[in-house]
C-alpha positions as CSV (number, residue, x, y, z in Angstrom):
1,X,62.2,109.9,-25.3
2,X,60.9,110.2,-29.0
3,X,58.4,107.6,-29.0
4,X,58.3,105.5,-32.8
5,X,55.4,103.4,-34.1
6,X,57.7,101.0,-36.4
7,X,54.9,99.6,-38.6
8,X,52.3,102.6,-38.8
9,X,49.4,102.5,-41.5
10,X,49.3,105.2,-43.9
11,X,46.8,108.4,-42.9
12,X,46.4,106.5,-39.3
13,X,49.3,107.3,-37.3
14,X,48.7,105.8,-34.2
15,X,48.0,108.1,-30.7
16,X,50.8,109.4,-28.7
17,X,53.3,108.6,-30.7
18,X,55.9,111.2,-32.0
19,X,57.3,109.3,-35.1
20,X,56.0,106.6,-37.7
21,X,57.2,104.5,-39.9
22,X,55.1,103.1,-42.8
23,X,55.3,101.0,-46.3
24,X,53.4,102.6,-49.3
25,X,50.8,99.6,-49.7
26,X,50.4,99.8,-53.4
27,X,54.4,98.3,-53.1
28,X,52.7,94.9,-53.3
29,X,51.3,95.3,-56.7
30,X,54.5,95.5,-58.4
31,X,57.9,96.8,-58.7
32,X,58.6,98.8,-55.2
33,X,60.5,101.4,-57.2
34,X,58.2,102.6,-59.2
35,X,56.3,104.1,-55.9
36,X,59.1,105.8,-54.8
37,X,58.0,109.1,-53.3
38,X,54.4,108.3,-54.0
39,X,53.3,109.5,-50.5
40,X,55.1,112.8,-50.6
41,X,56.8,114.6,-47.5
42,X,54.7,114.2,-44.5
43,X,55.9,115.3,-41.0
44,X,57.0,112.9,-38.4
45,X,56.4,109.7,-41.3
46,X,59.5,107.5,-42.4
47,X,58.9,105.5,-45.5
48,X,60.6,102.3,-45.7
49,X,62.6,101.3,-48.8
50,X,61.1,98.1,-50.0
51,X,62.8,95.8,-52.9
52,X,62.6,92.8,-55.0
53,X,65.6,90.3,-54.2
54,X,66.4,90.9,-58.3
55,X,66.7,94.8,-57.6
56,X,70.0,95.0,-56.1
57,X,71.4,97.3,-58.8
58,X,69.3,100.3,-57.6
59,X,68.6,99.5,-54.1
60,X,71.8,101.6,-52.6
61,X,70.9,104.9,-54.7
62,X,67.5,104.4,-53.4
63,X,68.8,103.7,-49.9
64,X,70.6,106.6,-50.2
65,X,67.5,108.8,-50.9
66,X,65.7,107.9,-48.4
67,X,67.9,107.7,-45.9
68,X,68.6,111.6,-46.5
69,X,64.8,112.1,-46.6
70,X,64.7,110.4,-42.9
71,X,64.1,106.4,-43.5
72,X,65.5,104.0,-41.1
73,X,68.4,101.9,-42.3
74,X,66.0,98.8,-43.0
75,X,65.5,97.2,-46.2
76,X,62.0,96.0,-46.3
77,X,60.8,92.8,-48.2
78,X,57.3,91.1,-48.7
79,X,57.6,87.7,-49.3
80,X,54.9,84.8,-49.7
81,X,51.0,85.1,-51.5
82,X,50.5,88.1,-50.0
83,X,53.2,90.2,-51.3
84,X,55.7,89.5,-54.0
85,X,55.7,85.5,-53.8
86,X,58.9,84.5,-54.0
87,X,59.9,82.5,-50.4
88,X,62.5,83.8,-47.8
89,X,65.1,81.5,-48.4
90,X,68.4,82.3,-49.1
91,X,68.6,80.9,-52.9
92,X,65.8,83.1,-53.6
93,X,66.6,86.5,-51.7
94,X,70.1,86.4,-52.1
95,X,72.2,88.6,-52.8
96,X,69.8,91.3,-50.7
97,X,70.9,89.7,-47.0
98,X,74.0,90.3,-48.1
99,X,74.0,93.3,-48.7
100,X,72.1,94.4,-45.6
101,X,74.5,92.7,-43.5
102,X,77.8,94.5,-45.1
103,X,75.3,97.8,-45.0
104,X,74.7,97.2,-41.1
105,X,71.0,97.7,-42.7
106,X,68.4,95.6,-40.7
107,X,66.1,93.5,-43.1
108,X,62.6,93.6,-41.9
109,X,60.0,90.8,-43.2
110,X,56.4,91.3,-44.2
111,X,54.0,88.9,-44.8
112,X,51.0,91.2,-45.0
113,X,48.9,89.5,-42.4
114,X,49.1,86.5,-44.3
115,X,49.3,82.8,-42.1
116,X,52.9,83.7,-40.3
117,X,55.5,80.7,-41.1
118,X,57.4,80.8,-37.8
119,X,60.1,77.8,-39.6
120,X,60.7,79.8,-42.4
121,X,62.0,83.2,-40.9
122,X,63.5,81.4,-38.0
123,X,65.4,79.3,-40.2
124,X,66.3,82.1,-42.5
125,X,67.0,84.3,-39.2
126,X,69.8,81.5,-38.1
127,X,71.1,81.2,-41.8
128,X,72.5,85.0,-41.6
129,X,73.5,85.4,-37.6
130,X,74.8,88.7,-38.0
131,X,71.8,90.1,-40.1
132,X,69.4,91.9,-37.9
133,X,65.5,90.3,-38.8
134,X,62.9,92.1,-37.6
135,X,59.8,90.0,-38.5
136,X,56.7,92.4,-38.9
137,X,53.6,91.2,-37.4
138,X,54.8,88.1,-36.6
139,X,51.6,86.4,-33.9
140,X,52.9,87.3,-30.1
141,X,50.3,84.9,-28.5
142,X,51.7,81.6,-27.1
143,X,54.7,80.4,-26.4
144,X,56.2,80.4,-29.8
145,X,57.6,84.2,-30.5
146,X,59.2,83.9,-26.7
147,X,61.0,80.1,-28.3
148,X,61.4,82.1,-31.8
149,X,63.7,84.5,-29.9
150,X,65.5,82.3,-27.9
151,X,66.3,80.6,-30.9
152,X,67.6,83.2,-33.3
153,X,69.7,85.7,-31.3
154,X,69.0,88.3,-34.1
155,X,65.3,88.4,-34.6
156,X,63.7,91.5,-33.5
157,X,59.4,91.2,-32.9
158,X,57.1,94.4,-32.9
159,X,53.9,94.1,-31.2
160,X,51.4,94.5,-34.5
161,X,51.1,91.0,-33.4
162,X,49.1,91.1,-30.4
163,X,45.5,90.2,-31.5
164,X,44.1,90.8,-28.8
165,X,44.4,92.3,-24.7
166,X,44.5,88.0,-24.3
167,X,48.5,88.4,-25.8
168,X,49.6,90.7,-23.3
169,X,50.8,88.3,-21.0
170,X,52.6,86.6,-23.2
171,X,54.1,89.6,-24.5
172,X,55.3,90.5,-20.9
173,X,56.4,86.8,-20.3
174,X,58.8,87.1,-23.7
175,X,60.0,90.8,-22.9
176,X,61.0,89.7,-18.9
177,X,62.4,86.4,-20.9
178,X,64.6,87.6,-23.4
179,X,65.2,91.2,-23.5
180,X,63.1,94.6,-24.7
181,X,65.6,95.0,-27.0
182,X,64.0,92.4,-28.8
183,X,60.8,94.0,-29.2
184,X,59.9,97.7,-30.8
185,X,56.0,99.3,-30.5
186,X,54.4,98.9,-33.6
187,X,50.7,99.5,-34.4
188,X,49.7,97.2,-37.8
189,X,46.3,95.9,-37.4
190,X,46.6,95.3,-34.1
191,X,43.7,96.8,-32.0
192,X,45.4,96.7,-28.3
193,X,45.8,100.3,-26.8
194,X,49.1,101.6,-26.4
195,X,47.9,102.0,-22.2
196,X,47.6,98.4,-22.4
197,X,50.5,97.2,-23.3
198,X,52.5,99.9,-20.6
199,X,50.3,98.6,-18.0
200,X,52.4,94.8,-18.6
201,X,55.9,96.6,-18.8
202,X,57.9,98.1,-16.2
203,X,59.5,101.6,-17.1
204,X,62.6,100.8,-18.1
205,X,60.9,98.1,-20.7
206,X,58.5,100.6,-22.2
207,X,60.8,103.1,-22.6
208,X,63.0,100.3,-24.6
209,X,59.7,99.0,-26.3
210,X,58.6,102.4,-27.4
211,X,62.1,104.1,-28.0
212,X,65.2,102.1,-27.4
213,X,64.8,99.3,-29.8
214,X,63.5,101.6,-32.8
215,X,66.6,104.0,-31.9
216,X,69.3,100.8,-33.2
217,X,67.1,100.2,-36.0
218,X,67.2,103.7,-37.5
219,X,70.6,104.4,-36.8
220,X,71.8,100.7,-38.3
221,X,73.7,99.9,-34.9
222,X,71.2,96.7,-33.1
223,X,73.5,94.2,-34.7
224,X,76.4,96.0,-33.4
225,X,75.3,96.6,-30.1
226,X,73.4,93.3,-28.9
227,X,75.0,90.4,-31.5
């Protein structure tokens, strides 16, 4: 089981964990292309592809570079104050989730630890129901990511959003609720030890968790296996 860490930091790859992927963080001052290959080669990391919704004229050629060079098939986006500012609605990020969709390219959201607008990406989640949207660092404490998933049968969670050891149960009550697959590992700024959340899953969970789920992602086949 090749254990991934779906949203790594750069320079921190996170313990026991065999595979990371991670955004260039200077993507958020500007046009994403321009940083292409900024971080160089660097064993075991995956960069994402992150792009503008204007920038669909070069986002296939730079899909298709980075997918040779090991990248997941995930377009990344950064919407709100904290990234690029525009909103995640569909008149403004169109014709991206389009694209992704046709691509069988998951589109993973990014707020940048910015106040997380559960309406927004649930209502854009249920506006494309055959676009995988994996919502990155989305707050796992409460009731509202287990109700998030139920809602949109195509949002996918990573646990960057456990603040604190305090979210584990509810992480373990969403997991039993509505599936692993709807949940990958993922480090962020999250300071909960990997031990810690194994200790709330059973074995077949964690291997999903820390494995499964990030396996669809990178190989573009989620939507076509669980929607």
């Amino acid at each position: 089981m090749r254990r991934v860490d779906i949203n790594g930091r750069v320079g921190q790859p996170a313990a026991g964990m065999d595979e990371t992927w991670v955004m260039n963080p200077d993507v958020r001052r500007g046009d994403p292309a321009a940083y292409d290959g900024a971080l160089g080669a660097v064993a075991n990391m995956c960069e994402y592809v992150v792009t503008l919704p204007n920038a669909l004229g070069t986002l296939g050629d730079r899909l298709k570079a980075r997918r040779a060079q090991g990248a997941p098939a995930i377009v990344r986006l950064c919407p709100g104050g904290a990234g690029h500012g525009f909103p995640l609605v569909s008149w403004a990020v169109s014709p991206i989730p389009e694209f992704c969709e046709r691509e069988e390219l998951a589109l993973a959201v990014d707020y940048g630890g910015s106040v997380f607008p559960w309406s927004d990406v649930v209502a854009f989640a249920r506006a494309y129901p055959r676009l995988v949207v994996l919502a990155l660092g989305a707050p796992l404490g409460g009731p509202t990511a287990e109700r998030a998933l139920d809602a949109t049968p195509n949002l996918v969670l990573d646990t960057a959003g456990l603040a604190t050891a305090a979210d584990l149960p509810a992480l373990a009550a969403m997991v039993r609720a509505c599936g692993a697959y709807r949940v990958a590992y993922g480090s962020g700024e999250s300071r909960v030890d990997i031990a810690e959340i194994e200790r709330v899953l059973p074995p077949p969970e964690i291997a999903t968790v820390f494995s499964g789920t990030a396996g669809h992602l990178y190989a573009g086949t989620w939507a076509s296996e669980y929607l």
